[in-house]
N, C-alpha and C positions, 0 to 999 in steps of 0.2 A: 743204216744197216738194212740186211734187207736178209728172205730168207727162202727158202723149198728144204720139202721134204726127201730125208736122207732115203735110202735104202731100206724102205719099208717091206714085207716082203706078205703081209694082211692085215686088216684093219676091222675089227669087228666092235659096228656102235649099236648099244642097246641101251636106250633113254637118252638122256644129256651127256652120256660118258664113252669109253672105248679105249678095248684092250689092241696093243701094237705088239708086232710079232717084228722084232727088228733085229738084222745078228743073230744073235742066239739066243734072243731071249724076250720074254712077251712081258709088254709093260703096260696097267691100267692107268689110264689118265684121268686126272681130274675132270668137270664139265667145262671148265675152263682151258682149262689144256687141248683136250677133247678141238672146242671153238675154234682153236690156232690151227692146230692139226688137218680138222678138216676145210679150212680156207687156203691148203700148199697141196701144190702138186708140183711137177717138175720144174716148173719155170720161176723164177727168181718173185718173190712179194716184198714191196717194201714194210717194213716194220708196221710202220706209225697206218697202213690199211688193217695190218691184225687190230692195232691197239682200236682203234675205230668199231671193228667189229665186235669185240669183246665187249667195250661200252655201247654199243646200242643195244646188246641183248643185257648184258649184268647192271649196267649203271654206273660210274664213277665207285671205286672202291670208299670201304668208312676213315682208311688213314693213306696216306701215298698220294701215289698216280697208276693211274692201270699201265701207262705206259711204264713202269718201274714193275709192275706185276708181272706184264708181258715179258721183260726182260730177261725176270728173274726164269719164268717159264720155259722162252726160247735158252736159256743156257742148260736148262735142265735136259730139255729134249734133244740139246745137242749133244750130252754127255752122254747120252742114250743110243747117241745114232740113228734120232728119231728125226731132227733137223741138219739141215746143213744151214750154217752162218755165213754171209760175207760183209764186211763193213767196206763202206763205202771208199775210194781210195787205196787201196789194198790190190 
């Protein structure tokens, strides 16, 4: 899977976090979320480079896989229209 940033329209980060003005509507993100967000821009990223990134700053999660945390993230910020998704083959 891979992903870029949907139709963001501003992004304002202060500390580890940042509120997204996307559509209609402004959403704060976790510092985690945050991490993803600001590693997309137009061009296509694959996955498993956010999951990477995530883990060199937070560290492997205490139960899961980050790559499951990502996941669950990236579905979050899509339903937001904060991401766009494409899976591979598709």
């Amino acid at each position: 899977m891979k992903a870029r940033r949907g139709l963001v329209h501003d992004v304002f980060v202060e500390g580890d976090q940042c509120a997204v003005y996307a559509g209609d509507q402004v959403v704060v993100l976790s510092p985690i979320a945050t991490t993803v967000l600001l590693q997309l821009d137009e061009h296509w990223t694959p996955v498993p480079e956010l999951v990477r990134a995530v883990e060199s700053i937070y560290g492997p999660p205490p139960q899961g896989s980050t790559a499951d945390a990502v996941a669950r993230i990236m579905e979050e910020l899509s339903s937001a229209h904060i991401v766009q998704l494409h899976a591979f083959g598709l």
